[in-house]
Each structure stands twice: as structure tokens, then as C-alpha cells.
N, C-alpha and C positions, 0 to 999 in steps of 0.2 A: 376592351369590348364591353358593352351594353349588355349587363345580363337581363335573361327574361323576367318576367313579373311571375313570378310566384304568388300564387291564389292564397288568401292569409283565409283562416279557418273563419275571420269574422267578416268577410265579405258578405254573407248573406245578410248583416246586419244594415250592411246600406241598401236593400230593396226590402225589408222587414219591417223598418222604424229608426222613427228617426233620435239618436241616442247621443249623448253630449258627456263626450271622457275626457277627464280635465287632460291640457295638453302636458308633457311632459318637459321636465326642464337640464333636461340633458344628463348623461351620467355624471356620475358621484366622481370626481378626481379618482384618478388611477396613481396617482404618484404616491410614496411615501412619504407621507408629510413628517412634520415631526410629530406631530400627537399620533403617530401610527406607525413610528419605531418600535422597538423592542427592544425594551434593557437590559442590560446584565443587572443578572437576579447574585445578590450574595451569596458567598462560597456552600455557607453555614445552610442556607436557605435550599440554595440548587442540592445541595444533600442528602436532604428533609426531603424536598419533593420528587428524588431516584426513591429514595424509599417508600414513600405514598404511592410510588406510580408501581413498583414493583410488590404493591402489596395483592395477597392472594383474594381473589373475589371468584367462588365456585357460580357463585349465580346472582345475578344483578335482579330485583325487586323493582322495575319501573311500575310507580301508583300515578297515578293519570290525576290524581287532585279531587279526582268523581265522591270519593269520601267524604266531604265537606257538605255536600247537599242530603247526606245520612240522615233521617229524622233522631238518630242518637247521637250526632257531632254536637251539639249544645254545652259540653264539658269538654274541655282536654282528654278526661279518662273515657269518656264517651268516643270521641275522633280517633284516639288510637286504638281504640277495640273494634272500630269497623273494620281496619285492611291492616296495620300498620302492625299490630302483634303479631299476626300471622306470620309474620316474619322469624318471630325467635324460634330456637328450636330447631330451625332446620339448617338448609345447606346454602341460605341467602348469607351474603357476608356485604351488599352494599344496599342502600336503599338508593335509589333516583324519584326525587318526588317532585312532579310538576304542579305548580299551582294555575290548571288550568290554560287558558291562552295566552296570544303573545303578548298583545297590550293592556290586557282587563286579568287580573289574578285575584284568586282568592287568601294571600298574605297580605297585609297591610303594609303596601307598597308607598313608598313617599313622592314616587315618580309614577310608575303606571296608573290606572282606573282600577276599581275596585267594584265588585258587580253590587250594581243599589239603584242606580238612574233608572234601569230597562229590567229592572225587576229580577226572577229567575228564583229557584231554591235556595240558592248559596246565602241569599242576603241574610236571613235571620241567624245561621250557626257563625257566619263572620263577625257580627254584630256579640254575639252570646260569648265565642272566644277574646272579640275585645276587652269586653267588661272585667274579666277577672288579668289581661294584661297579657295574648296571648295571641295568638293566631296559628294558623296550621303550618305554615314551613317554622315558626319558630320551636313549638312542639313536638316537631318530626325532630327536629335538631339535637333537642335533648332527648327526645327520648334513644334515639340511635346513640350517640354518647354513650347514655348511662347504658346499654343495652350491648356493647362494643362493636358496633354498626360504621361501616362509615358512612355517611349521609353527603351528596349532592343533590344540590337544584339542579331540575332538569327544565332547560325555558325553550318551549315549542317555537324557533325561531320567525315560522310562519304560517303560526296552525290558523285552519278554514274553518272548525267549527262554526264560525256564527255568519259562515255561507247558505247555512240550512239552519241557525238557531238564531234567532235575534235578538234574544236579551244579551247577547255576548258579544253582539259588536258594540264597541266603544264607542264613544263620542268622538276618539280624533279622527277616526276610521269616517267615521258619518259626516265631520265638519271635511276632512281631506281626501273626497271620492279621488284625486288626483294623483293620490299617492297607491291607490289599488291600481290589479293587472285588468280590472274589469266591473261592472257594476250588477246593481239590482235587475234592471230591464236588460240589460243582456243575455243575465242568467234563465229569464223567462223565457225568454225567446230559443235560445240554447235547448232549453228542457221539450220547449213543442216541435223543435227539430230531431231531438233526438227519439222524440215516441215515433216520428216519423222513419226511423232506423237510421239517423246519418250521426253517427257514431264522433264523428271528426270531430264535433262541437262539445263533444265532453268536458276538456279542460273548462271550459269557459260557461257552462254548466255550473262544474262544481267546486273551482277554484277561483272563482271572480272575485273573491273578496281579499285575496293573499294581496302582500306587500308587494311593491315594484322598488328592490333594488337599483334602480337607476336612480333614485332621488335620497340626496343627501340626508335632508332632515329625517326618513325613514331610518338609518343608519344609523344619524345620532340619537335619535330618540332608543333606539333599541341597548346603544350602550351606555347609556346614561342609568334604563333598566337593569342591565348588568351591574353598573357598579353600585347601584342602589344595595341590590341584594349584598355584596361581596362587602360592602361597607359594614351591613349592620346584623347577618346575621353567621352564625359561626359554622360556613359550611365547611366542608373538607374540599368539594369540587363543585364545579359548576359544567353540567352536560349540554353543551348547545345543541337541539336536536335540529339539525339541517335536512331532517325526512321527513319534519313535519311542515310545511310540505314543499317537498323540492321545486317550488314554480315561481322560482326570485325576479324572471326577467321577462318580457313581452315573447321573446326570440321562444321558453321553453314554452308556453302557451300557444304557439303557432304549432307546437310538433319539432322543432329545430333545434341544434343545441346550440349552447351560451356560444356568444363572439371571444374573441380575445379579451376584446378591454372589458366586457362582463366578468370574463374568468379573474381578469385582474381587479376591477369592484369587489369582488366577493373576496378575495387574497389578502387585498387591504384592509377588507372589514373584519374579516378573521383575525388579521392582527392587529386592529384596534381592542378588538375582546380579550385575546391572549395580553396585551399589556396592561389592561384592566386589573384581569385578574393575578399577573407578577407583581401590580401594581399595589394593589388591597393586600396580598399577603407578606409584603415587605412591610408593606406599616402595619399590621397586628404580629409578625413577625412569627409565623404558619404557611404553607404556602398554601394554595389554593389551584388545584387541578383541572385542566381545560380537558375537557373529555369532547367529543364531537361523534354523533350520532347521523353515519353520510350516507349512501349505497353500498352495497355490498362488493361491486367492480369499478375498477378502476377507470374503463369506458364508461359508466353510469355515473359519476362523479362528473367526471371532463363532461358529460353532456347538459348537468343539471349547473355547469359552473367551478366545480369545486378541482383545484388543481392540487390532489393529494399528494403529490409529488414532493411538492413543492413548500405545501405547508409541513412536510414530514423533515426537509431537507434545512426548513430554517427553522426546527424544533417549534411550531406554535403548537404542539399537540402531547399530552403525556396520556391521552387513552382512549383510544377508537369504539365504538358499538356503531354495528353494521347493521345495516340491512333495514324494511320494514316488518320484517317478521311474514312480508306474504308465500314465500315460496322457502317453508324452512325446511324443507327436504332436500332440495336440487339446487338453491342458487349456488354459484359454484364463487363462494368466498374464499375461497384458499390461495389463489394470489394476492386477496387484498389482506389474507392477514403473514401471507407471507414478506411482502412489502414491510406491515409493521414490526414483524419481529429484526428484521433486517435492521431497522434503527432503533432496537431494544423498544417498543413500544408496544403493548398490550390487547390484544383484540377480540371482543367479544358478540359475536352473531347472535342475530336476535329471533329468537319464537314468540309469536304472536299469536294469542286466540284469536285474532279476526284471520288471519292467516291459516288457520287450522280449520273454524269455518264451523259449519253441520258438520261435514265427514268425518274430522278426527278432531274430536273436542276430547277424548280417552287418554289417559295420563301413559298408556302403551305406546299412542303417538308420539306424543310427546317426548319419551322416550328416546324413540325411533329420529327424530330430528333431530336430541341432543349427541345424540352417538355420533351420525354424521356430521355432526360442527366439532366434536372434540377431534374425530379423524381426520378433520381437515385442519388441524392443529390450532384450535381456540384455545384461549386461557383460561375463558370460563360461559358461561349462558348469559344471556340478556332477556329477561322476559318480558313480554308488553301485554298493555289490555286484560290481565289478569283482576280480578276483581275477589279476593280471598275475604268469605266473610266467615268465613271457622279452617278449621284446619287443611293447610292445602297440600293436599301428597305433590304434586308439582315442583314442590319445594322440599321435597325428601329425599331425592336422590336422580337429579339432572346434574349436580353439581362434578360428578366425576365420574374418568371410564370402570373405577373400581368398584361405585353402589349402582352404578348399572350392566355391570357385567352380570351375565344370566337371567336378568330382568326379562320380563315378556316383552313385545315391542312391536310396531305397526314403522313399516316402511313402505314408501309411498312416492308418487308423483302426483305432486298438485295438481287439482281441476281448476282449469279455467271459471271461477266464477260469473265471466262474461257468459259462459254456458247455460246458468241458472238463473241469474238477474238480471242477464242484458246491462250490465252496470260495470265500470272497472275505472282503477286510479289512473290509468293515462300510461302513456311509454316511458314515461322521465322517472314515474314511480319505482320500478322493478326491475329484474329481468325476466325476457319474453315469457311464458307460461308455456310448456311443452305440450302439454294438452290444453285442448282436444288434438287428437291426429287423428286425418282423414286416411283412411285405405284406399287408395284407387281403386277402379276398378280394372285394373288393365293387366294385372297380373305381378306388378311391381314393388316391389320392395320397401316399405317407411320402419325408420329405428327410433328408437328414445331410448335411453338410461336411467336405470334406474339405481342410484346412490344405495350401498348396504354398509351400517356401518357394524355390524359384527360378523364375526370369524365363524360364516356358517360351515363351513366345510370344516374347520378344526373342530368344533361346538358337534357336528355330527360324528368325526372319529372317535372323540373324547365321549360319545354317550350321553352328552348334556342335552342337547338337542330332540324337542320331542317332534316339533314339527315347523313345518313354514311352507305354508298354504299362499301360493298365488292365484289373486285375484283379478281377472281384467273386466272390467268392462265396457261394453260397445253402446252406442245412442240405438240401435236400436233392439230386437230380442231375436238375433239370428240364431239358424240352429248353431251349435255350437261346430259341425261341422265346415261350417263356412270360411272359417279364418284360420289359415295356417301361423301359429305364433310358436318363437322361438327364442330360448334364451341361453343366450353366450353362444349362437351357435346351434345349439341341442333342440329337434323339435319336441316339442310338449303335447303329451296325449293328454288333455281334458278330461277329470274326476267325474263332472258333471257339470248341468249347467242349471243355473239358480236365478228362474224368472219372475222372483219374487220383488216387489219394489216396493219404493217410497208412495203412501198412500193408496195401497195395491194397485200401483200401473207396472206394468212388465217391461223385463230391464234386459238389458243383453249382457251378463256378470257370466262370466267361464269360470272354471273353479279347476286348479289345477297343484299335483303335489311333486316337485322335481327333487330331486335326490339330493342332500344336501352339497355335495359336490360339483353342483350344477350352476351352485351359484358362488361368486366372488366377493371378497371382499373389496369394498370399495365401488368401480361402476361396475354395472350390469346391464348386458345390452338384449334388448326385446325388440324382436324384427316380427313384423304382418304384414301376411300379403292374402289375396282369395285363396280358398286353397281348391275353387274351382275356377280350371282356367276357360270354360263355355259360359261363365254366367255374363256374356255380350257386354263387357263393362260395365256392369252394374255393382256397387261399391257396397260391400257387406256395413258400411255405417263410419264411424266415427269412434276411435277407444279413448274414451273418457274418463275411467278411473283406472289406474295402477297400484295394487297395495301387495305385501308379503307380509301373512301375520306370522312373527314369530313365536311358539313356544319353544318353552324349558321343560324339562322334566324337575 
């Protein structure tokens, strides 16, 4: 049967302007070719890399590359003293350092582009490290070595930066508009539809510029970069970061998930890199580590393409980092790292400053999300977007349940930053955001959970416990008798209520203090309803922020 036509997100393009996208030249073979087998790796070798993969890492160090445009990167000793020292001393045990985007890097690559054409910061300290025979991934390299670090490249497999930055798109990107999901004039047009509130055209907004997996040469080019690196500098692993940004095929830029044969493009491609890299570390005779940075669920995966199953199943993978860091409270990654321990394989959930935001940029947050990722049985932290330019407590004690036990700590439910920016990564990004939740007005019932990853009720017995303050807040600054809230069951009488706000506008924040026995370890359920039932339907607002701050004595 004829199915119906489904409205594509960029139909408004054809009564808007008239725009010319190179045409497509079918997908990338699905077969496994021969150059997209995988070999048996030597006995000696497969041995060496059980033990790399089983080595301890409390908290992974991802540096974004951002370093390089430092006005003190000019020296070697200059570049590691921006972020990269920050490291010793504490509870980091890997570095992941990306140089930059996917086809323009700040290493002196023999394959990709190198930023200098389209101008930008970077060009003068890449230049200043060449001179004395250096560059920034080869300097990370030693210095992690001498420092007893292990050190991966981490290569944004399809990062948008230079969707919104221009000296960072490359020339092949500019000579191959064909090979993107989308262009320049589209994104404009995109942008004045979206001040107009139509939200739908986001992707195509702010990821026009990603690659389009359906096209081979994009493919080969990308591992050709791969084996560039694995050839000539002496990594321990190489992180494909697949969430940078999940938008490989036309199908996720409509809102839909990957086809079949997409899911198998991308399966292929995955094990073209995994042979790459068994490949390079057979001839320096070291193995070299495929790490793969995806979604956090195993639905988010299958929808952005990626069949985790499967690459788990024919061993292309010795080390997962999940997630983008945006909802490091609540995404509920404990199946996906339950999947990987189930084939002995290592998994580490990611916290991200952007993810953390204004509200909890406080290393108690931080905290508070690491608790919850080790209770959902992670092996260690992954941190992103960090930018360490002197000593980072961040990195003092996320590393284990043991330096943060008794720690103070911010437990929380992400806010929807579509709340505050009217802006967000798209559905293929995350999982959904629980907030905002609206309260009807009709008398009925709405829940959320809230993740705790310490033993408040034993921490209360034992005396440790000095307090934990819940906080809710509502969109608008109702009295506080308006909304019946309840948690695990128990209703909550309200301390008071705090109509104090961001740039003195008045906020709807309850303040309330429940008995440490009130609350659970692990989920915790908050139910609101009006707690008047004559206010004619009228909805006391929207609860917008969730937090429990804890102290210690």
C-alpha cells in the first residue's frame, strides 16, 4: 500500500527560496567488503589490549583542543600550562584531547586541513609549535607518557562548529556542498522561521553543515584521517566521538530515525575504523583502543543509527563514553552501561558544563551527578567542556564513591534550557528533558523523579547528615499554598517560600525540609496537583526547577 507523504521539515524551503543541494549519490555499500572486515588481532596483542581496556580511569579529562588559541600556546611549556597540567595531581587518569573539528584540526595532519586558509586564532600558535617540531596532539602525547596519563585522540566524528564559525569550515566542505545534510541559505531561512516560533526547523538551523553518511567519499575521507593519526602519533586510543553530532543521515534531520540500511552504513563504517586501528597497532606492535562516544540509551542509539548491539556483539569496541553531558542527573544510563559490562566492556557517563548550565556550574553539583552515574554502576566519569586554567576541584574527588562520600552535594532535575533560550540540540541529541511539567489545572495528578545518589536515610541515622533542603520551583510566583507536592508519597509542608529571583524578578521557588527518611536512595518520586480544587481549572504554573541540597555535618 502507498504510504502517505509525510511533510519533510524543509518543505517550507520550496515556497521560501529557491536553493540548490547537491543531489545525492546513493548510499555507501552496506556489504562487508573486504577492506571492512576485521582481523584477528595477535594472541600477544588481544592480551595487551584486555589490559588497556581493563585499565582503571576514575575520571576521563576530555580538552576540546580550545587550548591552542591560548595567547600563551606559543611554546610547548606554554600549551600545557593552559588546561593540560591541570590534570596531574588529581583523580584524572586519561586524557581525550580533540584537536578541534572533524576535517580542519589543529595537529599537523598529513590528510585533513589545517586552520590557515579562513584565518581564525589557531593559525599563529600552530605555526610557533611547528617551528621548534611540535604540535599540540604530539605534546599531549608526551607529556601524558611522561606524566603516567593515558592519552587518546578524541575526533568529533561530525562536529557543527563551523555551522556558526566560518573560519572552521574547510575547503572540502565548501568545494563538496554535496556531501553536507544541508547548506548556508537554508540555515538562514531556518533561523527566520524559527524567531517565528516554528521550532521544527531547528536541526536544519543549526546542523546544516554535518556530513551526510550516505556518501562514500565522506566515509573514506574520514578514515583515511583516522589512520593518519594511528600511523604517526603514539596514541594509546583513539575516541570516535559519534555525539558530536548525531545527525549522519537526511532521515535524522527530518525528526525520524536511521533506516535499516543507514543503521548498516554506519556498522560498516564503524568497522572500517575498528580495523584501522587493530590495524596500526599490529604494525608498531601496541594496541590502540577504539573507544566510541554514543547516547546514553540504547533507543537513542538505534535512532541516531548506531546498532550498539551489535557492534558490542562483533567486539568493534574496548570503551564506551556515553551520553552528551546534557542531562547528568536523570538520563537513565544504567542499561546502557549494563549491556557493556555484560561483555566485559567499560563505561563511562559523561558531565558536561554546558549540560550543567547557569544553575549548577558549583562543584556540589557536580558532585551530585557523579554519585548518580557511579550508582548506576559506571567505571569512572567523563568530563566535557571543562576548561581548567589553574587548579580544578572538579577533578579532586568525582573520581570515586569513597572521596565523595560525605561530600556536600546538589541533586537535581534538569531544566529545559528550551525554557530560557528558546534554543535546544534537537530529539536525536538526548533524552527528553522532564522539565518543565505543567500542573493542570483540573485537579490531577503529574510525577517526575528525582535520581539521589546518597544514603539519605542511613546518613540521617548515622548523624552525618546535617540537612537536605528541597527546592521546587514553579514559572510563576504562586502562593506557596497553591500546589500540593509530594514526595515518595508523603505530603510536604513548605518552610517557606523564596520570591527572590534572577535580576530581581520574582520566581515561584517553595522551600521545603523532609525528614531524612523521606527520601530514598536512588528514585524519588514528586507528585503536584492544585491543592485548590475551586480554582476553575486554572493551573498554578509550570515546575521548573528541582534541586535537594545536601549537607554534612
Amino acid at each position: 500500500m502507498q504510504q502517505p507523504h509525510r511533510h519533510s521539515r524543509r518543505d517550507f524551503l520550496k515556497t521560501s527560496a529557491t536553493v540548490t543541494v547537491g543531489a545525492p549519490i546513493g548510499l555507501a555499500t552496506t556489504r562487508a567488503a573486504a577492506d571492512e572486515s576485521v582481523p584477528e588481532e595477535p594472541a600477544e596483542l588481544a592480551s595487551l589490549r584486555r589490559q588497556a581496556q581493563r585499565r582503571g580511569r576514575r575520571i576521563i579529562f576530555n580538552n576540546d583542543g580550545g587550548d591552542m588559541r591560548d595567547p600563551g600556546a606559543t611554546t610547548v611549556d606554554g600549551f600545557l600550562s593552559v588546561r593540560n597540567r591541570q590534570a596531574l595531581d588529581t583523580q584524572v587518569d586519561s586524557l581525550f584531547y580533540c584537536t578541534t573539528t572533524t576535517l580542519m584540526g589543529t595537529y599537523l595532519s598529513q590528510v585533513s586541513e589545517v586552520p590557515a586558509e579562513f584565518g581564525g586564532p589557531y593559525v599563529d600558535n600552530i605555526a610557533a609549535l611547528k617551528e621548534v617540531g611540535q604540535d599540540c596532539l604530539s605534546a599531549t602525547v608526551e607529556f601524558c607518557h611522561r606524566n603516567e596519563l593515558e592519552v587518546f585522540w578524541s575526533h568529533r566524528i561530525n562536529d557543527i562548529h563551523d555551522s556558526f564559525i566560518d573560519y572552521l569550515r574547510c575547503r572540502w566542505k565548501r568545494e563538496h556542498p554535496e556531501y553536507l545534510l544541508g547548506t548556508p541559505e537554508e540555515a538562514a531561512i531556518a533561523a527566520v522561521h524559527v524567531k517565528k516560533g516554528d521550532r521544527s526547523v531547528l536541526p536544519i538551523k543549526r546542523f546544516w553543515s554535518a556530513l551526510n553518511f550516505e556518501h562514500r567519499p565522506v566515509l573514506d575521507y574520514l578514515c583515511r584521517i583516522q589512520e593518519d593519526v594511528c600511523r604517526r602519533y603514539d596514541i594509546d586510543g583513539l575516541e570516535i566521538d559519534y555525539f558530536r553530532s548525531p545527525m549522519f543521515f537526511p532521515t535524522i534531520m527530518e525528526g525520524q530515525p536511521a533506516t535499516p540500511s543507514q543503521v548498516e552504513v554506519l556498522t560498516n563504517f564503524h568497522r572500517r575504523l575498528r580495523k584501522v586501528h587493530l590495524d596500526e597497532g599490529t604494525r608498531r606492535g601496541r594496541p590502540i583502543l577504539t573507544a566510541a562516544r554514543i547516547p546514553g540509551t540504547i533507543e537513542r542509539c538505534r535512532f541516531v543509527g548506531i546498532d550498539i548491539h551489535r557492534w558490542i556483539q562483533e567486539g568493534l569496541v574496548d570503551v564506551l563514553t556515553l551520553t552528551g553531558g546534557y542531562l547528568p542527573f536523570t538520563e537513565p544510563v544504567d542499561e546502557m552501561i549494563q549491556l557493556a559490562h555484560d561483555a566485559c566492556i567499560p563505561a563511562y557517563p559523561t558531565i558536561s558544563a554546558s549540560g550543567m548550565g547557569d544553575d549548577y556550574p558549583r562543584v556540589e553539583a557536580w558532585r551530585g551527578a557523579a554519585m548518580n552515574m557511579w550508582r548506576a554502576g559506571a567505571d569512572g566519569i567523563n568530563t566535557f567542556n571543562i576548561f581548567p586554567t589553574e587548579a580544578e576541584p572538579r577533578f579532586w574527588d568525582l573520581g570515586s564513591t569513597e572521596t565523595l562520600a560525605g561530600l556536600n552535594k546538589i541533586f537535581a532535575i534538569e531544566p529545559n534550557p528550551t525554557y530560557k533560550k528558546g534554543d535546544l540540540m534537537g530529539d536525536a541529541m538526548t533524552w527528553p528533558y522532564p522539565l518543565p511539567l505543567p500542573i493542570p489545572g483540573d485537579g490531577s495528578v503529574v510525577e517526575t523523579k528525582l535520581p539521589i545518589g546518597d544514603d539519605l536515610p542511613a546518613a540521617g541515622k548515622s548523624g552525618t547528615l546535617k540537612s537536605a533542603v528541597l527546592r521546587i520551583r514553579l514559572s510563576a510566583p504562586e502562593p506557596q499554598s497553591a500546589v500540593e507536592v509530594r514526595l515518595n508519597e508523603d505530603l510536604l509542608t513548605p518552610m517557606e517560600q523564596d520570591l527572590s529571583g534572577d535580576h530581581g524578578a520574582q520566581t515561584g521557588w517553595m522551600v521545603f525540609q523532609p525528614r531524612a527518611g523521606q527520601y530514598r536512595l536512588g528514585l524519588n518520586q514528586l507528585s503536584f496537583r492544585p491543592a485548590d480544587s475551586s480554582s476553575e481549572g486554572k493551573s498554578p504554573g509550570d515546575v521548573t526547577h528541582v534541586e535537594v541540597a545536601v549537607v554534612y555535618h
